[in-house]
The first five atom37 places (N, CA, C, CB, O) and aatype in JSON, in Angstrom:
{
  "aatype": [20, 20, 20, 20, 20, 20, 20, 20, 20, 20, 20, 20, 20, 20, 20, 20, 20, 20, 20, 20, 20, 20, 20, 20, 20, 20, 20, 20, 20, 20, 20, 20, 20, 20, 20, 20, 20, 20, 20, 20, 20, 20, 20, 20, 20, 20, 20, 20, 20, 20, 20, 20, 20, 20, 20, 20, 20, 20, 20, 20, 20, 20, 20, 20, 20, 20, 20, 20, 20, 20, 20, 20, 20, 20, 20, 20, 20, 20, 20, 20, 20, 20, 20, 20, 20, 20, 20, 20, 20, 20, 20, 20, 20, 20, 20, 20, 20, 20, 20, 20, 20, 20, 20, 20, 20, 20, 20, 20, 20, 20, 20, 20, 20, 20, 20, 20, 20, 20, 20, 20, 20, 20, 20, 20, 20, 20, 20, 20, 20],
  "atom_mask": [
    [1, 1, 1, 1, 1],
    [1, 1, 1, 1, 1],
    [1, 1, 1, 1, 1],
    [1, 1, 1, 1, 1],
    [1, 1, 1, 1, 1],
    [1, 1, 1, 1, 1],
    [1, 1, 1, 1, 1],
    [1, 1, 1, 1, 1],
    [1, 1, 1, 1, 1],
    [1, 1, 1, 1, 1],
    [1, 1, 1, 1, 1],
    [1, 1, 1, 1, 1],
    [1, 1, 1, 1, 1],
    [1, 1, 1, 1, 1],
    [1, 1, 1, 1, 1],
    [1, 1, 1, 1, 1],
    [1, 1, 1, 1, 1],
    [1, 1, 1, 1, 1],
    [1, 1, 1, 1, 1],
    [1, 1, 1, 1, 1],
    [1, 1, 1, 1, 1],
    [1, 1, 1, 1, 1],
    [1, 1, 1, 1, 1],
    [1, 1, 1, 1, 1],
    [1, 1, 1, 1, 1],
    [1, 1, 1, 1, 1],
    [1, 1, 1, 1, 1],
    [1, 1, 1, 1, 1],
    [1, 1, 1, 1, 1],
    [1, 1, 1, 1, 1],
    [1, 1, 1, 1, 1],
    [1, 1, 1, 1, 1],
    [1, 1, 1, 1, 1],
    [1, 1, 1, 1, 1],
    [1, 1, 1, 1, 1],
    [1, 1, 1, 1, 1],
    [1, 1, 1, 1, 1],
    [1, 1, 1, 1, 1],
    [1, 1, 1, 1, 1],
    [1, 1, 1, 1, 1],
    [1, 1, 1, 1, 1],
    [1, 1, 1, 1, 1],
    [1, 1, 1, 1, 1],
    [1, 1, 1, 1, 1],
    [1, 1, 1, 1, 1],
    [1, 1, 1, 1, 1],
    [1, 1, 1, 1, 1],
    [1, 1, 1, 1, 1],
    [1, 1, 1, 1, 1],
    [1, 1, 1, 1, 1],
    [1, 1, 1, 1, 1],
    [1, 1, 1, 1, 1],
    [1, 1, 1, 1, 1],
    [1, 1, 1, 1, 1],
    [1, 1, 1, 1, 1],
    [1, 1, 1, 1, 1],
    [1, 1, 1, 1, 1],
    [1, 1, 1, 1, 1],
    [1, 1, 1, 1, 1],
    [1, 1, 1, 1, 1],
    [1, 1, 1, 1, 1],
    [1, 1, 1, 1, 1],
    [1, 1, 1, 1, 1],
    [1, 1, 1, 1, 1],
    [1, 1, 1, 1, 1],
    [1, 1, 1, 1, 1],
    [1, 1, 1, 1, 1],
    [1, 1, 1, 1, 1],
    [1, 1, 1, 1, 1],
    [1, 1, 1, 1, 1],
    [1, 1, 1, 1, 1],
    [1, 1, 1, 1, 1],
    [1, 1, 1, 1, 1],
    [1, 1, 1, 1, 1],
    [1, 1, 1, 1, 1],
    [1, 1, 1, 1, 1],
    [1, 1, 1, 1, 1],
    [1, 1, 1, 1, 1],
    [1, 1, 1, 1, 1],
    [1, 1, 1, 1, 1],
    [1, 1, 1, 1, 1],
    [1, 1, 1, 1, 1],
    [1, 1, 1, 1, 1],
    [1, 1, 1, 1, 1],
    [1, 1, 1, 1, 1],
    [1, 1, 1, 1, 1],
    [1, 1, 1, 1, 1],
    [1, 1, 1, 1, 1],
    [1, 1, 1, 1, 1],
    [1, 1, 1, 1, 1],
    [1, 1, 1, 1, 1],
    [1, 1, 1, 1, 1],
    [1, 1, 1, 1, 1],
    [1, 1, 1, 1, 1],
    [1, 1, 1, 1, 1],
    [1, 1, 1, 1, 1],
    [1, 1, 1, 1, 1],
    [1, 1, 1, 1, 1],
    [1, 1, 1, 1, 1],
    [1, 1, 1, 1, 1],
    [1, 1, 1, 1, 1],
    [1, 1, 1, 1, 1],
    [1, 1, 1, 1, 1],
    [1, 1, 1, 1, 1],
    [1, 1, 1, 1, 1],
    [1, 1, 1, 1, 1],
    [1, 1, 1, 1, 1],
    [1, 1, 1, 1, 1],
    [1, 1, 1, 1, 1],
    [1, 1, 1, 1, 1],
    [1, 1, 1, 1, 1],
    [1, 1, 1, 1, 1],
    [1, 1, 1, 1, 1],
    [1, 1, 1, 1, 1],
    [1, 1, 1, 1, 1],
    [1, 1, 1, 1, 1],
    [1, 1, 1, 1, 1],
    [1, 1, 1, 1, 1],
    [1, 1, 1, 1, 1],
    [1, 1, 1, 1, 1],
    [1, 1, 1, 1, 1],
    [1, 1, 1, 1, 1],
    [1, 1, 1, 1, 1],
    [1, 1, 1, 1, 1],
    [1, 1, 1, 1, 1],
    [1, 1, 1, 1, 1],
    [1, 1, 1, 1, 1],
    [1, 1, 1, 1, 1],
    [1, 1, 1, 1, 1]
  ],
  "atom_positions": [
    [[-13.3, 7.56, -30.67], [-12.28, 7.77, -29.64], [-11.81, 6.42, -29.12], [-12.84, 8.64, -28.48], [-12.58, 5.59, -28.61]],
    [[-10.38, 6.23, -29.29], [-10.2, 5.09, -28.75], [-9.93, 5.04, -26.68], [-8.89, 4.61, -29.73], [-9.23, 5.93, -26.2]],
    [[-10.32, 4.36, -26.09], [-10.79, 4.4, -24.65], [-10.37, 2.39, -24.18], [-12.99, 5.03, -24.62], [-10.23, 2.09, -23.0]],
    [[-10.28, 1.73, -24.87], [-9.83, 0.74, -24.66], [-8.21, -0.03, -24.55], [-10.48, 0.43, -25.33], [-7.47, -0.28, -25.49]],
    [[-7.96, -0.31, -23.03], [-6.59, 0.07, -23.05], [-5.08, -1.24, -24.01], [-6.4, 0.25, -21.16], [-3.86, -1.22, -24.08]],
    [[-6.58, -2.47, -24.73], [-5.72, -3.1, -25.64], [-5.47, -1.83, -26.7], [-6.43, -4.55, -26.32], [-4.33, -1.45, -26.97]],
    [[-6.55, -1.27, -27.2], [-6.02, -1.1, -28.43], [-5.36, 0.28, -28.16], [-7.1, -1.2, -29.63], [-5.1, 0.83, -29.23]],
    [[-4.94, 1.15, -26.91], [-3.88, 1.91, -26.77], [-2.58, 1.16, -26.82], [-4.02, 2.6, -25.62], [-1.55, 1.8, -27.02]],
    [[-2.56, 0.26, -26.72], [-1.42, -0.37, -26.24], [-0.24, -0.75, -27.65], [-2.03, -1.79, -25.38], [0.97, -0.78, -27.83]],
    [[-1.72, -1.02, -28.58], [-1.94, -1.32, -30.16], [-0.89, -0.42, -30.72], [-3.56, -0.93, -30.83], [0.1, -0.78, -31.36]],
    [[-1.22, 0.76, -30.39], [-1.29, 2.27, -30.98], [0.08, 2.84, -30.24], [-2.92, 3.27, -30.48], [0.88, 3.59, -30.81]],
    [[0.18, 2.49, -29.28], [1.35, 3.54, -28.21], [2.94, 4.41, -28.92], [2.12, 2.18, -26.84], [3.43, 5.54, -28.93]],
    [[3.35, 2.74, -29.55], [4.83, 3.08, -30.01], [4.38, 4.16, -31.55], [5.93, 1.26, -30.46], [5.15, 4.86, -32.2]],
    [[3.76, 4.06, -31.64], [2.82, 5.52, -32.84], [2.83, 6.45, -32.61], [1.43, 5.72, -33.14], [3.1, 7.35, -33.4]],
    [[2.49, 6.62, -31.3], [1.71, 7.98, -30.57], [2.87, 8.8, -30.13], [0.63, 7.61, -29.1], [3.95, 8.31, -29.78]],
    [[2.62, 9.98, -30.17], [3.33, 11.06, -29.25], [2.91, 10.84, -27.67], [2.85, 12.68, -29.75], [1.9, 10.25, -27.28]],
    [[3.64, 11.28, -27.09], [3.43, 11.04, -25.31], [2.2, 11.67, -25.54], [4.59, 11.86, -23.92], [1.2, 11.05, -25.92]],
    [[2.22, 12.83, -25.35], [1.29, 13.69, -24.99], [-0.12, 13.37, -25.54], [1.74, 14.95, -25.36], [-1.06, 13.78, -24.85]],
    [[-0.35, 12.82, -26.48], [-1.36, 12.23, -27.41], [-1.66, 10.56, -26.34], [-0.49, 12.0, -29.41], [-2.82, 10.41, -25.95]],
    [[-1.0, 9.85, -26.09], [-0.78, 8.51, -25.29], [-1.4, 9.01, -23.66], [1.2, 7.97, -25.3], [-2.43, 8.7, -23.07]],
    [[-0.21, 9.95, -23.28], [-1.14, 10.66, -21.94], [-2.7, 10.6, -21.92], [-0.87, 12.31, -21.88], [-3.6, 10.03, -21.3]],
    [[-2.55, 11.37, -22.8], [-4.31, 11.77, -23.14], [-5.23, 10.78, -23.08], [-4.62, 12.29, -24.59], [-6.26, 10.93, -22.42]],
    [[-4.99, 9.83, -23.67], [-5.89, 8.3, -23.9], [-5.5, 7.68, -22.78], [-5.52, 7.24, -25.31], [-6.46, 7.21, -22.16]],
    [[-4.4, 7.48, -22.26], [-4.57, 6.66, -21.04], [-4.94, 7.21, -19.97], [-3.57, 6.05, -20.7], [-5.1, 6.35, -19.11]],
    [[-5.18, 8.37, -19.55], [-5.86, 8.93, -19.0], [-7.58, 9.04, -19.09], [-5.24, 9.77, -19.15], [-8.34, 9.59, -18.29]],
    [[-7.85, 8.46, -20.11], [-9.18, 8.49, -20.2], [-9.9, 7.43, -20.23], [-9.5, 9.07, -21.08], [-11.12, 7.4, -20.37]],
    [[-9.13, 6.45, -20.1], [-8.99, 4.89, -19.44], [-10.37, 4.71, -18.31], [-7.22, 4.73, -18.41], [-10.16, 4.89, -17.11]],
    [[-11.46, 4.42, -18.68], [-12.78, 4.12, -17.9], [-12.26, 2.77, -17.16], [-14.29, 3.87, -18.98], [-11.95, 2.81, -15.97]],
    [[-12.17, 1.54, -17.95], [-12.22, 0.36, -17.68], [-10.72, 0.0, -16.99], [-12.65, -0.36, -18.95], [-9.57, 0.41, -17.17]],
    [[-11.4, -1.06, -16.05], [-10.03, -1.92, -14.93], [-8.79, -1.93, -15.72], [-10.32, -3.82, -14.48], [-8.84, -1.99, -16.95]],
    [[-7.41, -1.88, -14.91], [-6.26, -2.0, -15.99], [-5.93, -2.94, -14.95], [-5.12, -0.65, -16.57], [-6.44, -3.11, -13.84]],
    [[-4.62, -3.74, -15.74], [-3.73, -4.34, -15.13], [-2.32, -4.7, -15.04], [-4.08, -4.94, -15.14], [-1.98, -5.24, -16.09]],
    [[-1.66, -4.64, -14.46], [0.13, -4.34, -14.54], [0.49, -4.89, -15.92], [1.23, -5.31, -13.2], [1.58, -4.47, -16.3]],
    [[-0.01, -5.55, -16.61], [0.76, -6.31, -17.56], [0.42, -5.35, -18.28], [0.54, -7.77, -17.99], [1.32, -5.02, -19.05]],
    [[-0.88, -4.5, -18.39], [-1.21, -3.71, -19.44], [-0.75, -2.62, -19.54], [-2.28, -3.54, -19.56], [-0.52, -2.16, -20.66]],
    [[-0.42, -1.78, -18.23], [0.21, -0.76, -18.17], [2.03, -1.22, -18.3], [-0.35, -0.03, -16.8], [2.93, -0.39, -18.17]],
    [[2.22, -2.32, -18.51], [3.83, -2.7, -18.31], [4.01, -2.43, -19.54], [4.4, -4.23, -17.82], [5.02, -1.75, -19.68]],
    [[3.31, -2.75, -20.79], [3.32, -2.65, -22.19], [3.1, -1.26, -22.66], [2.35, -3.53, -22.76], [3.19, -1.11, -23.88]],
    [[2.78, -0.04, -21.82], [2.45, 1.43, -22.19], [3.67, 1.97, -21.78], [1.14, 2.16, -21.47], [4.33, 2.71, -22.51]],
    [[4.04, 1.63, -20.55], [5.15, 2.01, -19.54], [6.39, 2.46, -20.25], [5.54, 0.8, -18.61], [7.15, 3.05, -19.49]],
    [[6.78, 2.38, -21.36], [8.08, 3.12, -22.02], [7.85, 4.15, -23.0], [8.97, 2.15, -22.74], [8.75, 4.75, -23.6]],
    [[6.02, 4.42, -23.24], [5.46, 5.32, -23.73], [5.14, 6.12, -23.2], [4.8, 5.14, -24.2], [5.31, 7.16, -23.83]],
    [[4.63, 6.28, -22.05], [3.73, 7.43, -21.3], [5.08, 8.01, -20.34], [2.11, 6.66, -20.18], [6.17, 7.46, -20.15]],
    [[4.59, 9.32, -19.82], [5.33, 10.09, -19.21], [5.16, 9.92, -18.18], [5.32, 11.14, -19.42], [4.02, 9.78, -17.72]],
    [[6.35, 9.86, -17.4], [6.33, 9.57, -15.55], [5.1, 9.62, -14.86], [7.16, 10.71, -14.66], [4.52, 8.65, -14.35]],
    [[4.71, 10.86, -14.87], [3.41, 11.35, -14.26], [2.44, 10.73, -14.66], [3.09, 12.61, -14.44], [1.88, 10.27, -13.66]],
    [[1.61, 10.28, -16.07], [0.98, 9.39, -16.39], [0.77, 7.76, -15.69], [1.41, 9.47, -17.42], [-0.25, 7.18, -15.3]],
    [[2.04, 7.4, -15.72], [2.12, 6.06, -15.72], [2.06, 6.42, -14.23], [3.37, 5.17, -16.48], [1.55, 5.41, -13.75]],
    [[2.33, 7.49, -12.98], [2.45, 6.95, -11.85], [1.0, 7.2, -11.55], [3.55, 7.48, -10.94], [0.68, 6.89, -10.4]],
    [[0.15, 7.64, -12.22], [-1.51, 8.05, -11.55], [-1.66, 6.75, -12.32], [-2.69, 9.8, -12.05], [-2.12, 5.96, -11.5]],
    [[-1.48, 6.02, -13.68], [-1.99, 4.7, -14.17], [-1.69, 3.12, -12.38], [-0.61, 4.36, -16.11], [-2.41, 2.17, -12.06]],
    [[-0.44, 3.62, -11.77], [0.45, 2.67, -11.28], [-0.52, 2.94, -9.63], [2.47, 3.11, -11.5], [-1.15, 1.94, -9.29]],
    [[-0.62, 3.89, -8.88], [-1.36, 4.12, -8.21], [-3.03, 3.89, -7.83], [-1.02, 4.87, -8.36], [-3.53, 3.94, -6.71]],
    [[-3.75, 3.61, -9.21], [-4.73, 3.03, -9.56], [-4.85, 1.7, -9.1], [-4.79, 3.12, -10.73], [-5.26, 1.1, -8.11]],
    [[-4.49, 1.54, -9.89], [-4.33, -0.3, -9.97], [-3.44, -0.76, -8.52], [-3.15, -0.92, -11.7], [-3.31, -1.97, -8.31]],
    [[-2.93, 0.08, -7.67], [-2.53, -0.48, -6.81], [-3.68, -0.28, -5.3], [-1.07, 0.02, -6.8], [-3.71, -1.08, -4.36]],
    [[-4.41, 0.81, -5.4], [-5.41, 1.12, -4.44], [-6.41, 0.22, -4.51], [-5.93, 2.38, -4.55], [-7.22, 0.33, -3.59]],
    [[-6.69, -0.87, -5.52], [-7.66, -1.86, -5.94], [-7.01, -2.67, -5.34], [-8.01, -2.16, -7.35], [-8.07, -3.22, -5.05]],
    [[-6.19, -3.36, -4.79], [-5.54, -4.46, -4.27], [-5.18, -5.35, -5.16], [-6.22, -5.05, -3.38], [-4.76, -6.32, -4.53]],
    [[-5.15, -5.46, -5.76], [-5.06, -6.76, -7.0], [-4.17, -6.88, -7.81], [-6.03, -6.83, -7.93], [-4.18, -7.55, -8.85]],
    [[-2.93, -5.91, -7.16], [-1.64, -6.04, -7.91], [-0.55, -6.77, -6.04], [-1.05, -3.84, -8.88], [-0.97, -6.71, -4.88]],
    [[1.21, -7.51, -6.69], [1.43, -7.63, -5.83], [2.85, -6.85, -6.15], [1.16, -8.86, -5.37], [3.36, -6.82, -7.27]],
    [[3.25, -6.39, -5.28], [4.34, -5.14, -5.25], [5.34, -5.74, -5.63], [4.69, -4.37, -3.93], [6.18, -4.91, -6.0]],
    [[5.88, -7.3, -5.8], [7.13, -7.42, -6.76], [6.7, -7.49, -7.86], [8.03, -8.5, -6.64], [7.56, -7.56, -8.74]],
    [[5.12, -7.51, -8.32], [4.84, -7.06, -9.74], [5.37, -5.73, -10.4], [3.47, -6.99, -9.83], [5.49, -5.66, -11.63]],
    [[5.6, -4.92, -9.77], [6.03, -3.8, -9.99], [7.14, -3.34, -9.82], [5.5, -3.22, -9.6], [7.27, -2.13, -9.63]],
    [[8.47, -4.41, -9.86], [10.04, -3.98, -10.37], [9.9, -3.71, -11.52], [11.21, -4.97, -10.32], [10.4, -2.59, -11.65]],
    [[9.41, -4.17, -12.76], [9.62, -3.94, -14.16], [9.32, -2.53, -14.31], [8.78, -4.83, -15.08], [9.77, -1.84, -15.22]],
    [[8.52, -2.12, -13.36], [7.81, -0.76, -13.82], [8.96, 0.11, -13.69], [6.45, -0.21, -12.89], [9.28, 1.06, -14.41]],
    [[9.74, -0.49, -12.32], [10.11, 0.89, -11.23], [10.95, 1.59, -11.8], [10.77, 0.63, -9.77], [11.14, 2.59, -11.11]],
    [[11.88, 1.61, -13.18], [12.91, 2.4, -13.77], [12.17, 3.26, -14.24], [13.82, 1.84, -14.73], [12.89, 4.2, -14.58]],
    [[10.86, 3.55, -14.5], [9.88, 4.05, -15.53], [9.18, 5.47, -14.42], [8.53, 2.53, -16.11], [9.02, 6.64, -14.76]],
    [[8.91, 4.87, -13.15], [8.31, 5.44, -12.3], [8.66, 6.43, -11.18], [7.89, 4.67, -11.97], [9.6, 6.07, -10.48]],
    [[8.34, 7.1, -11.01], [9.04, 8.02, -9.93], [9.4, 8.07, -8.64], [8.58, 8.82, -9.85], [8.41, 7.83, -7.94]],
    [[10.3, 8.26, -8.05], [10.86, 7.71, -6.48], [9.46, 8.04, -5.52], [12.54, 8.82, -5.77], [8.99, 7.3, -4.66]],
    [[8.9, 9.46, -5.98], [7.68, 9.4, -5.05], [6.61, 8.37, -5.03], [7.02, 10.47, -5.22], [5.87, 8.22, -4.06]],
    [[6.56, 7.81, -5.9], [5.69, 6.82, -6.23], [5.97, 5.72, -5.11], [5.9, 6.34, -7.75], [5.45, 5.45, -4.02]],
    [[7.04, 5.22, -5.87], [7.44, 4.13, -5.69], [7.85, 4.09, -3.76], [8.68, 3.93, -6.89], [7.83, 3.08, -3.04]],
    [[8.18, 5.48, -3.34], [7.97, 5.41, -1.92], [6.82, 5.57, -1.43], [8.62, 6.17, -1.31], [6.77, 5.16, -0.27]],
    [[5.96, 5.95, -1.78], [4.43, 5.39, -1.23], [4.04, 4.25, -1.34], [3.38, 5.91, -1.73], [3.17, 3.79, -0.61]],
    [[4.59, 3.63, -2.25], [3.97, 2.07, -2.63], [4.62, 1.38, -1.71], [4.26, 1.37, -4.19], [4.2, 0.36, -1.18]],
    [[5.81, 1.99, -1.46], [6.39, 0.55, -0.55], [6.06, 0.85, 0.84], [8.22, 0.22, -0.6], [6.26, -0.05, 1.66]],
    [[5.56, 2.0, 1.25], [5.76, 2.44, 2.66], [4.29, 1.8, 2.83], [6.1, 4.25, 3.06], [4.48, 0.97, 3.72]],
    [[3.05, 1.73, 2.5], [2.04, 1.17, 2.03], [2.1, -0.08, 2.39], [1.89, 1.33, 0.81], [1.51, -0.48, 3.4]],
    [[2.99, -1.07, 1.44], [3.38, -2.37, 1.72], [3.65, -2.82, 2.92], [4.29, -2.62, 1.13], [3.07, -3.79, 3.4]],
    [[4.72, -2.05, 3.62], [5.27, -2.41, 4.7], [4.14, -1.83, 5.76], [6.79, -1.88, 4.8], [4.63, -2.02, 6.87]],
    [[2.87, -1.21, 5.92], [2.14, -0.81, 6.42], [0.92, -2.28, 6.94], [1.84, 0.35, 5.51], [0.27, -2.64, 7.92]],
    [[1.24, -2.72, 5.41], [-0.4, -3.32, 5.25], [0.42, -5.17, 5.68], [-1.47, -3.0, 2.87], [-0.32, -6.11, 5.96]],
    [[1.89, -5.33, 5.64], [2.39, -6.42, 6.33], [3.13, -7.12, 5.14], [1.24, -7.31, 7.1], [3.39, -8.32, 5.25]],
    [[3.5, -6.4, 3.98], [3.82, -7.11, 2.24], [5.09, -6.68, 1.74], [2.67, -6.56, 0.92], [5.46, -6.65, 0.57]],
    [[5.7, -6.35, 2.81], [7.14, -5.15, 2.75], [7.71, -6.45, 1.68], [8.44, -4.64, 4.79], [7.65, -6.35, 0.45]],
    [[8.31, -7.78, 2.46], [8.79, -9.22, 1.78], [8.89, -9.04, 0.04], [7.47, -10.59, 2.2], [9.81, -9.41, -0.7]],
    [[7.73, -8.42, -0.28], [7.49, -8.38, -2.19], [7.87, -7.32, -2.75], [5.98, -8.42, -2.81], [7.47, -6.94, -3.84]],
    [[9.13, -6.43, -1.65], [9.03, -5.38, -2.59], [10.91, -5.06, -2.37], [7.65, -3.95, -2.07], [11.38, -3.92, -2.39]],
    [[11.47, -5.94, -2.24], [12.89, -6.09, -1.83], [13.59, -5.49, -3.18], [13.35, -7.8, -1.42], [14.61, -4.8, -3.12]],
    [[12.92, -5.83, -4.46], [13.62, -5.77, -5.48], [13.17, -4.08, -6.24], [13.29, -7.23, -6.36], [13.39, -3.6, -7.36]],
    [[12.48, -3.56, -5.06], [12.14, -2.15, -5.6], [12.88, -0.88, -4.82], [10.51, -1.96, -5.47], [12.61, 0.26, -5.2]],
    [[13.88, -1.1, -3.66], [15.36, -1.42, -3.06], [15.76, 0.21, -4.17], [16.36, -3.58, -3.59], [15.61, 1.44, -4.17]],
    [[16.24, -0.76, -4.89], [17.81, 0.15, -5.86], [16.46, 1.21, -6.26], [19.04, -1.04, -7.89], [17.29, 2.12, -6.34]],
    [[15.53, 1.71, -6.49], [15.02, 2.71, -6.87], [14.57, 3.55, -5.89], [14.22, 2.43, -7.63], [14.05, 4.55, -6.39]],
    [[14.55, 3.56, -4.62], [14.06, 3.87, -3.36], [14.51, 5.67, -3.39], [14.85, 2.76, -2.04], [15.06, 6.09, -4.4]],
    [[14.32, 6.3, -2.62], [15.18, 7.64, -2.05], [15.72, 7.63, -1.11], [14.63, 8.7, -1.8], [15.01, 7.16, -0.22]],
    [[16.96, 7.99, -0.7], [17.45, 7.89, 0.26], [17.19, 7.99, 1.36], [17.99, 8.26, 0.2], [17.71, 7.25, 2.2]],
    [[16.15, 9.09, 1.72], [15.15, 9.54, 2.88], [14.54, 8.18, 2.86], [14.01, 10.96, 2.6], [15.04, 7.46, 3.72]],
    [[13.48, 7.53, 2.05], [12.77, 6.85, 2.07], [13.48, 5.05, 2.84], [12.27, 7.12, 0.64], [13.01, 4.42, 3.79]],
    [[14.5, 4.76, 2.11], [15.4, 3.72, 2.56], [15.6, 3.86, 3.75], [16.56, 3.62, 1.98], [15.49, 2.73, 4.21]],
    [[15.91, 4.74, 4.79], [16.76, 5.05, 6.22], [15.27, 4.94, 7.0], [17.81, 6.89, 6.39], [15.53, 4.28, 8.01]],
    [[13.45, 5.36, 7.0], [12.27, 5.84, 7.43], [12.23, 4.16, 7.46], [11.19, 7.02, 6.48], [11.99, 3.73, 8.6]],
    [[12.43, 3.09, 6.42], [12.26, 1.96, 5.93], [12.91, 1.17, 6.83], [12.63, 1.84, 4.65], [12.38, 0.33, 7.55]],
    [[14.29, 1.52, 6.78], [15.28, -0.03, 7.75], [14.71, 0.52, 9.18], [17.75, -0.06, 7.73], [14.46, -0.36, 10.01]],
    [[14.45, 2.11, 9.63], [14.14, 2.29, 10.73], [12.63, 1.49, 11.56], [14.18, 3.65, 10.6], [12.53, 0.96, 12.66]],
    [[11.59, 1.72, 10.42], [10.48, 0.76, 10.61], [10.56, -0.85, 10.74], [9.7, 0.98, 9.56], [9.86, -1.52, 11.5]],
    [[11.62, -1.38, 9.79], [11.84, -2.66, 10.19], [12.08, -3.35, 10.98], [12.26, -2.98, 9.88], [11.62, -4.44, 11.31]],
    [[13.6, -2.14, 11.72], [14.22, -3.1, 12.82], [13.56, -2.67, 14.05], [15.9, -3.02, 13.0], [13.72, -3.23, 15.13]],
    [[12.7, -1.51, 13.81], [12.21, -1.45, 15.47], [10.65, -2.76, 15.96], [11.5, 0.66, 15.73], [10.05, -3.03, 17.0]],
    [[10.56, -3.27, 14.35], [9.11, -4.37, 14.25], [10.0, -5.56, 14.56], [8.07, -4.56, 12.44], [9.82, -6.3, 15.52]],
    [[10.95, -5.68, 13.7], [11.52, -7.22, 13.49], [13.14, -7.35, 13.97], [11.41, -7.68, 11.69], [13.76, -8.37, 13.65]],
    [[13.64, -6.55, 14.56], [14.96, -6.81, 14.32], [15.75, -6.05, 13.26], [15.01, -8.07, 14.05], [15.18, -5.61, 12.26]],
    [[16.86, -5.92, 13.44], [18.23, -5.63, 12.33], [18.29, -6.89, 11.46], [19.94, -5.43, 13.19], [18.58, -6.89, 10.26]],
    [[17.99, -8.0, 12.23], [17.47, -9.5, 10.78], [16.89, -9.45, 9.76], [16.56, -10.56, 11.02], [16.93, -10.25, 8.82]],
    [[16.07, -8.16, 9.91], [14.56, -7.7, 9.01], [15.28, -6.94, 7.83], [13.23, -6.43, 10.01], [14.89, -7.06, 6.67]],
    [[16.55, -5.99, 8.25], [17.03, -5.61, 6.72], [18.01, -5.8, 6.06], [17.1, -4.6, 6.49], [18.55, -4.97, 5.33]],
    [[18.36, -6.99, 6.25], [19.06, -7.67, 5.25], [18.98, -7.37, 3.92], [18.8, -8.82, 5.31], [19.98, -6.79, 3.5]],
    [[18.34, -7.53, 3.33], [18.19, -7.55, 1.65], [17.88, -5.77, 1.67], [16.53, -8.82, 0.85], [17.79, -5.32, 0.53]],
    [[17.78, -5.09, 2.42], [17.71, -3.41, 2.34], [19.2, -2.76, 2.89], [16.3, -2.75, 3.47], [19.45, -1.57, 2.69]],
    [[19.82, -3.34, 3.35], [21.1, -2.78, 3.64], [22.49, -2.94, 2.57], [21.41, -3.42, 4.96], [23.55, -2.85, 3.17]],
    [[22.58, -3.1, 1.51], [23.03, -2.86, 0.18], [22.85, -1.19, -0.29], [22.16, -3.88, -0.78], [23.56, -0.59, -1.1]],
    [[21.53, -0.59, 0.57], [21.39, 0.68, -0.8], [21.35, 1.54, 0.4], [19.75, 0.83, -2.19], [21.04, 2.72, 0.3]],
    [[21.73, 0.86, 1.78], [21.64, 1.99, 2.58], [23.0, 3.04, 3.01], [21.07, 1.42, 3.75], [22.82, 4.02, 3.72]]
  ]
}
């Protein structure tokens, strides 16, 4: 059984999703954005957002690491990740994850900003609002 996420990675553009699901899901060992960035046009939304959620509850990813992902990933995702960010004080790294946002999520966002920092604070978020 392969369980090692180089040599899924090896294997991916081979695999059927559903076959790729399967193995990366059964993923024991630490991953890391670069590794899942290289699966990321293989695996199915849902996959990649329980792979993307992982690796982000470990701390050891930084949220503008994760524009490349964000076309791949799902708005729910990607609005927990940022609401998260802007929670934990890291909103700054995630400007470029913006154009994938939900609309609900964008308006909850500039509202949290400017009542912390000012209407100065959403600058680079008022484009998608």
């Amino acid at each position: 059984m392969v369980n090692n996420i180089d040599d899924i990675v090896k294997l991916a553009p081979f695999l059927e999703e559903d076959l790729l699901d399967y193995l990366a899901e059964k993923i024991t060992e630490e991953v890391n954005i670069s590794q899942i960035s290289n699966l990321a046009p293989h695996l199915s939304e849902e996959t990649l957002d329980k792979l993307v959620i992982k690796v982000v509850k470990t701390g050891t990813v930084r949220m503008k690491d994760l524009v490349g992902l964000a076309p791949f990933l799902s708005e729910e995702t990607l609005d927990k990740v940022v609401m998260k960010a802007l929670d934990n004080g890291n909103i700054e790294e995630c400007t470029g994850l913006y154009p994938f946002l939900e609309e609900d999520t964008l308006h909850k966002l500039a509202d949290k900003l400017v009542k912390k920092y000012g209407f100065n604070a959403i600058k680079g978020l008022a484009p998608f609002l």
